[in-house]
C-alpha positions in Angstrom: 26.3 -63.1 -8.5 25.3 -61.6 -4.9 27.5 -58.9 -5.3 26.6 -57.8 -9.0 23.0 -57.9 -8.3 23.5 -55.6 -5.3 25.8 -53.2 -7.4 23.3 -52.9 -10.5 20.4 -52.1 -7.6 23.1 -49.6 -6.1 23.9 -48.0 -10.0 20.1 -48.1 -10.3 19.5 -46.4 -7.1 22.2 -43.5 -7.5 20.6 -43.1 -11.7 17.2 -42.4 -10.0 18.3 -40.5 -7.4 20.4 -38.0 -10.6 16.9 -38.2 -12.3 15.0 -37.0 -9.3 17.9 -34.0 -8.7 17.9 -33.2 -12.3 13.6 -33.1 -12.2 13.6 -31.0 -9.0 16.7 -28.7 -10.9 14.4 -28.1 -13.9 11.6 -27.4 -11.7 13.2 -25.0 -10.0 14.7 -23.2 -13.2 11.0 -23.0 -14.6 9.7 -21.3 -11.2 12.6 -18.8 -11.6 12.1 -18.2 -14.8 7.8 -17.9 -14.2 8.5 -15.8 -11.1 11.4 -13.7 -13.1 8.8 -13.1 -16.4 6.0 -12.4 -13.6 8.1 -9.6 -11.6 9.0 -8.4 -15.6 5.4 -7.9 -16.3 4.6 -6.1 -12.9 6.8 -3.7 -13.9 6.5 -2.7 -16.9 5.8 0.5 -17.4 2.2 1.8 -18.4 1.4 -1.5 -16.7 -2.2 -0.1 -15.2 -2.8 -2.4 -11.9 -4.9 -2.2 -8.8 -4.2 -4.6 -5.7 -7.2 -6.2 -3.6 -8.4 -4.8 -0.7 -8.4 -7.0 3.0 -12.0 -5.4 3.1 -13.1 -6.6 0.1 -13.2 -4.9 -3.3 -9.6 -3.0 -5.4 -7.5 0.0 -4.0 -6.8 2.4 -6.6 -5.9 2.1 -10.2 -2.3 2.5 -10.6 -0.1 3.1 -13.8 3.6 1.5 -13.5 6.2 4.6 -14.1 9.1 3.3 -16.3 12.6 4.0 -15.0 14.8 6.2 -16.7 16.1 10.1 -16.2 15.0 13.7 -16.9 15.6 17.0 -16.8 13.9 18.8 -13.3 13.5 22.4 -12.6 14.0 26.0 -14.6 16.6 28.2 -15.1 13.8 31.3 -15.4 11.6 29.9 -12.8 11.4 30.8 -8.9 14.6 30.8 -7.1 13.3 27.3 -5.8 13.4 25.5 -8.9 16.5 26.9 -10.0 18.9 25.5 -11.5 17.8 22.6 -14.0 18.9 19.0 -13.0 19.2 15.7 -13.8 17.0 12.9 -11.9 16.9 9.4 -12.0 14.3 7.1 -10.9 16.3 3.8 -11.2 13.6 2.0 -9.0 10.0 0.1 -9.7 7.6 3.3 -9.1 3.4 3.4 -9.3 1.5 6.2 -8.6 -2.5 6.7 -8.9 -3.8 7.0 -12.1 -6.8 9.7 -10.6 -6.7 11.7 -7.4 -8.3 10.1 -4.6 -12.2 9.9 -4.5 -14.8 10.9 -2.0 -15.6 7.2 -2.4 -11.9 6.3 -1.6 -11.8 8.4 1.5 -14.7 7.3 2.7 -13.6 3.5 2.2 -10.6 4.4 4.7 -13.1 6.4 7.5 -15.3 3.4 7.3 -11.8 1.2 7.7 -10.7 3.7 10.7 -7.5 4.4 8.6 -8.6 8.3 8.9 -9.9 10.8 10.7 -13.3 11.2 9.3 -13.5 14.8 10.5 -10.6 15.5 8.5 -12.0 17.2 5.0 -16.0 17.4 6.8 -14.2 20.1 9.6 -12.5 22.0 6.8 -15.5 22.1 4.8 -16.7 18.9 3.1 -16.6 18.7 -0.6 -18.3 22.6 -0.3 -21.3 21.9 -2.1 -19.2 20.2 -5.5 -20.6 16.9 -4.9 -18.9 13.3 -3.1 -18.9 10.1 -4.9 -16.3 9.6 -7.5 -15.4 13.2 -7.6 -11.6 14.0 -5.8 -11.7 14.1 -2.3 -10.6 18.3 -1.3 -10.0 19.8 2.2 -7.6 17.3 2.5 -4.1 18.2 4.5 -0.6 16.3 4.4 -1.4 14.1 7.4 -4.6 12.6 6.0 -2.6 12.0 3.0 -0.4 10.3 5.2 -3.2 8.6 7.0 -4.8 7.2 3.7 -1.5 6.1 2.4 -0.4 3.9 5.8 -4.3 2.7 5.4 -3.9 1.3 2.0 -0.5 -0.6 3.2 -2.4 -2.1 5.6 -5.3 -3.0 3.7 -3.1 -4.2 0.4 0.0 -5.7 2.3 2.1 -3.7 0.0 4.2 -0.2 1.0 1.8 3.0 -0.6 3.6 6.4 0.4 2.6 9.8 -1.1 5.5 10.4 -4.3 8.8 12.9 -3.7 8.4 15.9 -6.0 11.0 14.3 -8.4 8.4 11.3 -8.2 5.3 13.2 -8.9 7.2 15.6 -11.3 8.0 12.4 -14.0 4.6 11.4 -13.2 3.0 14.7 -14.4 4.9 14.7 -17.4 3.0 12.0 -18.8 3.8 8.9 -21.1 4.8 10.9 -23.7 7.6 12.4 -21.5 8.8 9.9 -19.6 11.7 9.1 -21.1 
C-alpha cells in the first residue's frame, strides 16, 4: 500500500509539475504574441508617435514611414540626380512630422545638447518670430547636435534622414508606395 501511495503522490507531483510548464508555456506564447502585435502597431505606417522626454514633457511628433520601394532621381534633371533609380527602404523609419521649432531648440540649449550660440551668431530667427515657428540659421552640426540630444533624452537612436530617406518622406502618403 506504501508503495502505491508514494507512486500516486509521485504521478501527482510530475501532473502538476506538466500543468505548471504548460501554464508558464501559454504565458509566454501570450507575451510573444502581445509584444509581437505591440512592435506591429509601432510600425505601422502613418502611425503618428512622439516618445517622452528624460526632462519632462514629448520630443517631436513623428509619422511612421511604411517600407516599400520607389523610383529616385531624373533623367532631365542635374547631372547629380541623374539617372533614375530604384530604392528600397526595407527597414522601420520615422521622421518629424514639422521642422524643428524655436521652442525645440531651445528645449536642447536649456538641456546643453547644443550650442546656444549656434542660430543667435548667424542671426537669430532675423526678426520672423521664435516660438513654434521652425528654428533657421541652423548648420549640419547643430542638426547633429539636436539629433544625439534627443537620443539621449528619449533613449532611442534619432539621426538626421539620408536623402533617399527624406526623399520618400517628401513624397507624402500619397506616394509612398
Amino acid at each position: 500500500r506504501k508503495r502505491k501511495a508514494v507512486a500516486e503522490a509521485e504521478r501527482k507531483r510530475k501532473a502538476a509539475a506538466e500543468a505548471e510548464r504548460k501554464r508558464k508555456a501559454a504565458a509566454e506564447a501570450e507575451r510573444k504574441r502581445k509584444a509581437a502585435a505591440a512592435e506591429a502597431e509601432r510600425q505601422r505606417a502613418g502611425r503618428v508617435f512622439s516618445d517622452p522626454l528624460r526632462s519632462g514633457g514629448r520630443g517631436p511628433e513623428l509619422v511612421v514611414l511604411p517600407r516599400g520601394a520607389f523610383q529616385m532621381g531624373s533623367n532631365s534633371g542635374t547631372a547629380d540626380e541623374k539617372p533614375v533609380h530604384r530604392v528600397t527602404i526595407d527597414y522601420p523609419l520615422a521622421m518629424m512630422t514639422h521642422e524643428v521649432t524655436w521652442d525645440d531648440w531651445e528645449a536642447c540649449v536649456r538641456g546643453g545638447g547644443c550650442d546656444g550660440s549656434g542660430p543667435a551668431s548667424k542671426g537669430g530667427d532675423e526678426g520672423w518670430g521664435k516660438g513654434r515657428r521652425p528654428v533657421i540659421n541652423v548648420d549640419w552640426n547643430d542638426a547633429k547636435a539636436y539629433a544625439r540630444w534627443l537620443s539621449n533624452e528619449t533613449g532611442q537612436a534619432y539621426r538626421l534622414p539620408s536623402e533617399a530617406e527624406w526623399e520618400k518622406a517628401a513624397r507624402g502618403p500619397g506616394n509612398w508606395t
